[in-house]
N, C-alpha and C positions, 0 to 999 in steps of 0.2 A: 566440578563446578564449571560451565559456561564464562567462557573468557569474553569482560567486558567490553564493549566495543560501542562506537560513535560513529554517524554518518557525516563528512564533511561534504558540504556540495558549493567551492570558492567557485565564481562568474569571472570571468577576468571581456577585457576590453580587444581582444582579439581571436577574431575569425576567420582570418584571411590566410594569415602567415602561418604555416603547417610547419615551418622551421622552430619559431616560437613557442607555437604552444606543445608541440613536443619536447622543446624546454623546459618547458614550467612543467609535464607533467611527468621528466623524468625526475625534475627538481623532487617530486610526490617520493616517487617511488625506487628514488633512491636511498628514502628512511627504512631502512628494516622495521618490515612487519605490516605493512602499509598493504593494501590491493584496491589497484585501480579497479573503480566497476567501468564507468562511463564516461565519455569525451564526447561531447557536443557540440559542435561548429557550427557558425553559422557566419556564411559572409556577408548576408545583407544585413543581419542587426552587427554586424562585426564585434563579436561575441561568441566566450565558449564557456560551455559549462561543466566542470568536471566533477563525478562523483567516487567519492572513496572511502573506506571503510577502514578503521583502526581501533587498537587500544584507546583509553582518552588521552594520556600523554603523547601517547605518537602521530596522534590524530594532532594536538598542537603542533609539535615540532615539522611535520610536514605541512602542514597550514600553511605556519610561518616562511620554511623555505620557498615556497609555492609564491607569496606575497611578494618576497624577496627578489625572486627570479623575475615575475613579471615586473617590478618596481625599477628592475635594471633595462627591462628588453622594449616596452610598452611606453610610446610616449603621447601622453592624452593632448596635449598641444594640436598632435597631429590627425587625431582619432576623430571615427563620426560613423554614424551608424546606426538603424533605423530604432533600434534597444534604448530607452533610458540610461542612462550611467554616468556615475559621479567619479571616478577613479579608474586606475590600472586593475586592482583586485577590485571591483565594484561592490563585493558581497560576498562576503564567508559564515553561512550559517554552521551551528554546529546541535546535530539531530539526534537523538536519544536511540539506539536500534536494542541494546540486550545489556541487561544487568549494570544499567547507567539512568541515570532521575533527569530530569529538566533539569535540576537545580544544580546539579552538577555538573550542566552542558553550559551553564548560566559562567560556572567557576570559570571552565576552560575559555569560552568568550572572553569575560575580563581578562586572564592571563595572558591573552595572545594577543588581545585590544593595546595591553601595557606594551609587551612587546613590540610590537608593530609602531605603536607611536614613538618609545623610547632610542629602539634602536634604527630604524628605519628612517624616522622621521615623519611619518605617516599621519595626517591628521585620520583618528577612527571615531565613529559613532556607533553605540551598543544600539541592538534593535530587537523586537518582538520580546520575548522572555526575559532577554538581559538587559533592558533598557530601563535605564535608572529611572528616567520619567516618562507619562503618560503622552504627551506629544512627540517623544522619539519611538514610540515600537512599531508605528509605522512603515515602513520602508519607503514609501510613494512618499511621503512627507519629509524624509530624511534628504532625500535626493532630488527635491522640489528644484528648479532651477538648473539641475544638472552642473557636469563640471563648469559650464561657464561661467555660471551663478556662484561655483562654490566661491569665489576669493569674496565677495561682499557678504554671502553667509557667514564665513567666518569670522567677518569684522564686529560682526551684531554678536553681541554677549549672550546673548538669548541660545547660540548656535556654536559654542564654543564646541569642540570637542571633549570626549568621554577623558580621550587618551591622546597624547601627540600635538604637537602644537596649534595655535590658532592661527596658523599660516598657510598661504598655500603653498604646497609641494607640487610648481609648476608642471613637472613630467608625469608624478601619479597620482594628481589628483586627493582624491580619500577611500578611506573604504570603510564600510559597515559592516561591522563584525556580532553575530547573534547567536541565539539559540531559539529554534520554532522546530512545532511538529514536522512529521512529513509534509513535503508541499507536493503538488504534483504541479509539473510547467505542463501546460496544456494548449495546441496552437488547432485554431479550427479555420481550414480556409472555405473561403469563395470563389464564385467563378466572376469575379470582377477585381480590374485592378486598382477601382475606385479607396482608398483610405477611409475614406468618409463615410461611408457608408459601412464598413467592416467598426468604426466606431460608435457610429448609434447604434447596430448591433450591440457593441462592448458595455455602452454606454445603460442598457437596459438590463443587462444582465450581472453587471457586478453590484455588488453588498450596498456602498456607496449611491450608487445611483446616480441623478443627472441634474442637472436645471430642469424645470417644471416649464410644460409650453403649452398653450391655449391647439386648441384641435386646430387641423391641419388637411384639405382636401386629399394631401398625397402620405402613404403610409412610412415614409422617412419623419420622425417625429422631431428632430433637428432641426425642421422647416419651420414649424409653428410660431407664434410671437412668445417671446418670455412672460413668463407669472412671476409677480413681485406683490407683496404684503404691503397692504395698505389701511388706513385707518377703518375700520371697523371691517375688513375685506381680508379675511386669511383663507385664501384658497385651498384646496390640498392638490397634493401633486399627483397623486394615484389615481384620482375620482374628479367628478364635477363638483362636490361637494362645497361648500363659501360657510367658511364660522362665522361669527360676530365677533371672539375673543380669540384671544391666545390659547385658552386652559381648554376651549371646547376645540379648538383645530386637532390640541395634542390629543384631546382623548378621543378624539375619532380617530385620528392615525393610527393609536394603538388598540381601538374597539375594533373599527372595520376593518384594517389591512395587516394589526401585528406586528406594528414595525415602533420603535421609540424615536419620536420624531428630533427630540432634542439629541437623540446619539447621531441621527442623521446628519443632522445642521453643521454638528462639530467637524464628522468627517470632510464637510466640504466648508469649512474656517466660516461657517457664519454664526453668531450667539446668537442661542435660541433666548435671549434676555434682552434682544434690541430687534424684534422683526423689522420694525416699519421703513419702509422701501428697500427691503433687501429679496433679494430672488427666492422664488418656491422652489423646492427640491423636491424629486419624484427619489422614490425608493428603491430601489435595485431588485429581481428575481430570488438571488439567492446570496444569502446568509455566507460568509468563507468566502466570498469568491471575488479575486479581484482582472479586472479586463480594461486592453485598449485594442485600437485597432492601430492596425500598420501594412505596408505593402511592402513585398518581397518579390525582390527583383526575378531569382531564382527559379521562383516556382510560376512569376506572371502572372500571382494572384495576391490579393488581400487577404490578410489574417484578423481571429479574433484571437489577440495574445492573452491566455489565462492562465491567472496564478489561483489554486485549489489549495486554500491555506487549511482545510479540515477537512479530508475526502471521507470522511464518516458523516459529514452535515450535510455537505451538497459533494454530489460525487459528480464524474466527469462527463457521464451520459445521459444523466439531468442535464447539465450543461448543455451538454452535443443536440438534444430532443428541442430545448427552447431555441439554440440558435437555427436550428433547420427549421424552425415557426416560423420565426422571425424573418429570415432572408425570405421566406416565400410569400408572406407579406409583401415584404418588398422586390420584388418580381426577382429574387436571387437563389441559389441553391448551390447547399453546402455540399464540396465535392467530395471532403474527407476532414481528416485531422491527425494531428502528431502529435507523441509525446515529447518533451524534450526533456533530457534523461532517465531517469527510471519513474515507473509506476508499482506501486505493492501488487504482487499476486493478488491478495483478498480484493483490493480495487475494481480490478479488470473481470475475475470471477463472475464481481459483482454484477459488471456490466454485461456479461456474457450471459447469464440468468435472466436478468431483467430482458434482455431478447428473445433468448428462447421460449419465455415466457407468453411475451406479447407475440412469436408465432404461432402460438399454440401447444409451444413441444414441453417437453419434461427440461428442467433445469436442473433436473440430476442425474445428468448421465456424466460420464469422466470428463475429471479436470481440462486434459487437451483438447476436448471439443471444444467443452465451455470457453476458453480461451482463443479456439478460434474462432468464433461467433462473435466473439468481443472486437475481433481484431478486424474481422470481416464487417462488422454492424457498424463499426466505427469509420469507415476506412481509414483507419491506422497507418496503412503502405501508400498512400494516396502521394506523396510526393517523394519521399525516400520510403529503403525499405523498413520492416520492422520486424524485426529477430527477438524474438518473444527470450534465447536464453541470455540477451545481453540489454534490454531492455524490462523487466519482470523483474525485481527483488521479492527473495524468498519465494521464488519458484521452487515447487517442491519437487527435490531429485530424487530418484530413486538409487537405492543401494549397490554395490556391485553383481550381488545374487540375483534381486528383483530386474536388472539391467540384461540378464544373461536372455537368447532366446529358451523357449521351453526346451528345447532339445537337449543345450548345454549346460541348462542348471540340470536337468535328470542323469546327464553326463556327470556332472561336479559331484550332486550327492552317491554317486555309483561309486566313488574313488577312495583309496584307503588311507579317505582321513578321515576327522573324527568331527569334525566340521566342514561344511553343513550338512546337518541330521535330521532327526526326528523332531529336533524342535520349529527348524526353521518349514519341513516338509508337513508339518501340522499348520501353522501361521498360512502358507501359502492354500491349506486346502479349503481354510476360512474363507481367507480371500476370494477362494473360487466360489464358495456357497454363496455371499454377502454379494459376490458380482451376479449370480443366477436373480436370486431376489431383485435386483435392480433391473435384469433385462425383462422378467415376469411384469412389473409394476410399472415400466416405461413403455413396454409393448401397448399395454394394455391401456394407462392411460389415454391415448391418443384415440381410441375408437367411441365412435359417437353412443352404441350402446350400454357404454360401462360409466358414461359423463357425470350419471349420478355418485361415482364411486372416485372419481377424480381426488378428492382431499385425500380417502385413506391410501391410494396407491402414489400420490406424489410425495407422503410421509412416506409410505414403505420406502421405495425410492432416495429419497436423502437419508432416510439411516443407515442403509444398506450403503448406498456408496461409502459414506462416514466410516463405517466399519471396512468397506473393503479398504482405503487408503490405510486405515490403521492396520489393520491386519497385513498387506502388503511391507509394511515399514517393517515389522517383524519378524519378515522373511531373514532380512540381514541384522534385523534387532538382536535374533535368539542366536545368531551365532558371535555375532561382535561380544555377548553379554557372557557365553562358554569361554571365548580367546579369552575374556579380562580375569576368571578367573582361576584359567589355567598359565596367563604369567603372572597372575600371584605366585602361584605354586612355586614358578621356579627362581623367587624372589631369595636371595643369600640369606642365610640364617647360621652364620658363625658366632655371632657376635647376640647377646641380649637386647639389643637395642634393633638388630634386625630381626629376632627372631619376634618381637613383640610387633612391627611394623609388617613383618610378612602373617603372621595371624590376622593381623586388622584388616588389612590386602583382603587375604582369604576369605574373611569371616564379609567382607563388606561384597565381593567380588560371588560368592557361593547363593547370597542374599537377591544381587542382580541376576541370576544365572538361577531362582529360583522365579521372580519377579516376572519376566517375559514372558514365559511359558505361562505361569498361569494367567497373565492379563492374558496370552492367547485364548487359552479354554477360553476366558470372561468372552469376550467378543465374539468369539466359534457359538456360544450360546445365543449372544444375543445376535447371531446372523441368524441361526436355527431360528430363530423366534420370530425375525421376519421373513423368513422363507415359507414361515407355516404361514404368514399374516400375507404372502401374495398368493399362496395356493390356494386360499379361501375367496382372497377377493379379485384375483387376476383370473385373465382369460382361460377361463376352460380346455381351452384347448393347449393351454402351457403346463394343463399340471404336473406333466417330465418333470419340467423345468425346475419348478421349485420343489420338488420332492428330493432331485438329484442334489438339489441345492442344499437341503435341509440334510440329508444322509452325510454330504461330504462335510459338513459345518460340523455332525457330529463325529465324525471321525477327527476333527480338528480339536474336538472340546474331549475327548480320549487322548489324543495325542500330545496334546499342554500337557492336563494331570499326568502323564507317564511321563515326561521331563521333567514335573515338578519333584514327584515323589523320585526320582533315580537320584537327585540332588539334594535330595532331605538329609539323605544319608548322613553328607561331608556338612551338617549342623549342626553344632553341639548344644543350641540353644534346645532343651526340651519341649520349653512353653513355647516356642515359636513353633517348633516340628508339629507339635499337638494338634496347634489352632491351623495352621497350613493344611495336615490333613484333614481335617474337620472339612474346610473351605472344599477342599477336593473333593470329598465324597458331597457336598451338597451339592457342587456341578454335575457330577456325573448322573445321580438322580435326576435333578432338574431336564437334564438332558431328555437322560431317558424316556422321560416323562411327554416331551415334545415330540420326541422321535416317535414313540406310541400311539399322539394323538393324530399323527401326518401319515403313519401306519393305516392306521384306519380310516383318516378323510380320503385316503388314496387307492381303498379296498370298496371304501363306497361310491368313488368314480367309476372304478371298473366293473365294479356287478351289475 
């Protein structure tokens, strides 16, 4: 079973001092069991942001120390910096990664929210998932006013704290303590060191939206006069549109633009229950996303700082697309952009697809392209660098085996051990056929006379890859899954109590060690299957290619079945041996069957 784990990613109030925050973040990782991923610095917003990974319990315990340490080192008195913040720890979300619920990120918030206030003294505010009520899951609204705000916030009952007293804690301030999906920090600069301007950018493109302003000769929309609700005059902010009533403003908001105007209103504290003389609000681009602008000394340029609170709704290169409209509208141009901390793997993929796309090219061709396209399309490196293996969560590594150059895995398996074999030298040959089909279908896509055939070979194309990543994993799949269940074997059995635990070992271990091998066959098929599907509709002139493809895929779906059955043996389960080889002799047909028919498409090329 996959050992549960949580992302923490605490913000603390210092960016400058390298003394500091190498405190707090040995404070982290001085908890066993803890791994730092990220440290983030930044000295113009004087702010850093650390990400780490743990159990859920350790994941508290280091929180708290972390809290602790800045709460000693960090004094907000003296603090100031271009970042929002309400406190020393300004923000400790706590993120759901593997075999952990929201709701359970929800628990760990409260527990560390108690603690923090209790012991520390900390006023804390829960936010997004764990916030008891609907006006705290905000974050932008929890920290309204900032630390200088906080001591009058606190006097107002409305503002009490979750956890920790209703006082202020003159050196740290407060901190908000949460649980939310992944966020991706997102900063997209310009080549101006104007603020103001990096925020009517911001200003257009988060969820929220803006004040509503009557048209304007120059395309800075900032400039314009404000729109205010007046008796029988409800403007919309999107459009030129004028209601007569309240009931028809809203229902054009949501007929013509899709946006609920009254959800809008709240976000920016006006009641959609009392329009009259209060400001029109225009609607923001994208759903999830929240932005301001700011200027960084550092770089010489203006940022649009964004927070990607749902990179499945609106992703980062939507974002990156509209603000490059936008500044050129306004005679600006976006030089590049930066993550700050990590971004998911699937994220970045994403964005690296969606480029290749719009050049024309195949979007399935290997992972590390895709991600340098993303990295390149974005410019990513544009002000510091960007190291895709310390910035990427859930980058997919490959194994030790798959890691070797070719030379030294055919060295490895040449040696008198018993792994790696037959199982892992079948897995890899998959690989190879499933990688043939993908170079047939991406060659081929790209030529202007096969344009009509585009859909079926950019399908062949991402299956093929799909299958080659998997089949590659398997390389060190098939032999990790032999190791497990040859130290079963050599598990002590003196005693009853071992000898029953070393069968289960075995019996569960012989089961894994049947398991690889045949999902290899499974996928050696279905690489066979698109290697015949690019012979047929790839370029004529590759048919080698996928023919070679299709032969070594079957050699791959013979070479499973012969690891499956050498392991049948060591089962004593009848009914399972039965139905196992059943399964294998239907691949090996199945095969055959393809290999016959690529036989022959390959006899009628040549005559």
């Amino acid at each position: 079973m996959s050992q549960a784990l949580v992302e923490c990613v605490p913000n603390f109030s210092e960016g400058r001092d390298r003394a500091k925050i190498k405190a707090i973040t040995d404070a982290i990782e001085a908890v066993t069991g803890t791994q730092l991923l990220d440290v983030d610095a930044g000295a113009d917003t004087n702010r850093t942001v650390v990400t780490f990974v743990a159990s859920p319990q350790v994941a508290v315990q280091a929180a708290f120390a972390a809290i602790a340490k800045a709460a000693e080192l960090i004094d907000m008195r003296a603090h100031f910096g271009a970042h929002p913040r309400m406190g020393a720890t300004d923000v400790c979300p706590f993120v759901p990664v593997q075999g952990v619920t929201m709701a359970q990120c929800v628990q760990l918030a409260q527990q560390l929210g108690q603690q923090v206030g209790s012991q520390l003294g900390i006023p804390v505010y829960l936010y997004e998932h764990a916030a008891a009520t609907a006006d705290r899951k905000n974050l932008a609204d929890i920290r309204k006013g900032e630390y200088e705000g906080l001591a009058q916030k606190l006097a107002d009952p409305r503002w009490h704290p979750d956890f920790g007293p209703a006082a202020l804690n003159p050196k740290a301030g407060a901190t908000v303590i949460g649980a939310r999906e992944f966020l991706i920090a997102y900063n997209v600069s310009l080549n101006t060191r104007d603020k103001g301007l990096a925020t009517d950018i911001a200003f257009e493109l988060r969820e929220k939206g803006r004040v509503a302003r009557s048209a304007a000769d120059h395309p800075v929309y900032a400039r314009g006069a404000i729109l205010t609700y007046g008796e029988h005059s409800f403007p919309c902010g999107n459009c030129g549109h004028v209601a007569h009533d309240v009931e028809a403003i809203f229902a054009h908001c949501r007929d013509a633009h899709g946006y609920d105007l009254a959800d809008l209103l709240r976000q920016n504290a006006v009641d959609p229950d009392n329009l009259s003389g209060q400001k029109v609000h225009r609607a923001g681009h994208f759903k999830a996303c929240k932005a301001i602008g700011w200027y960084v000394d550092t770089y010489q340029r203006a940022q649009i700082s964004i927070n990607l609170t749902d990179w499945t709704q609106t992703s980062a290169h939507q974002v990156l697309e509209k603000a490059r409209q936008l500044a050129a509208e306004r005679g600006l141009v976006v030089t590049g952009s930066e993550i700050v901390g990590l971004i998911p793997a699937a994220a970045l993929l994403q964005a690296g697809r969606y480029y290749l796309e719009r050049q024309g090219k195949s979007p399935w061709v290997p992972q590390p392209d895709v991600l340098v396209t993303a990295v390149q399309s974005m410019g990513l490196a544009d002000v510091q660098p960007f190291e895709l293996a310390k910035k990427v969560l859930g980058l997919p590594q490959p194994g030790p085996l798959a890691s070797l150059t070719a030379h030294a895995l055919v060295d490895e398996v040449a040696r008198d051990t018993p792994a790696p074999g037959g199982g892992s030298v079948a897995a890899l040959c998959g690989a190879l056929g499933a990688a043939l089909a993908a170079m047939v279908a991406n060659l081929t896509q790209a030529k202007p006379e096969f344009s009509h055939r585009q859909t079926e070979l950019l399908d062949i194309a991402r299956q093929a890859q799909a299958l080659k990543e998997e089949l590659m994993a398997a390389v060190d799949g098939d032999t990790d899954a032999f190791s497990a269940y040859m130290t079963a074997r050599r598990l002590p059995a003196g005693t009853a109590d071992q000898k029953t635990a070393r069968q289960q070992a075995m019996l569960d271990g012989i089961k894994l060690a049947i398991a690889v091998p045949m999902r290899t066959a499974q996928a050696s098929l279905q690489a066979m299957q698109v290697a015949q599907r690019a012979l047929v509709a790839g370029n004529p002139a590759s048919w080698s290619d996928a023919a070679v493809g299709c032969a070594v895929a079957h050699a791959a779906v013979k070479g499973g079945v012969c690891n499956v059955r050498i392991n049948l043996k060591d089962s004593a389960d009848a009914q399972y041996v039965a139905a196992t080889q059943a399964r294998c002799a239907a691949l090996l047909n199945d095969a055959q069957a393809v290999m016959t028919a690529v036989d022959a498409q390959v006899e009628a090329l040549v005559a």
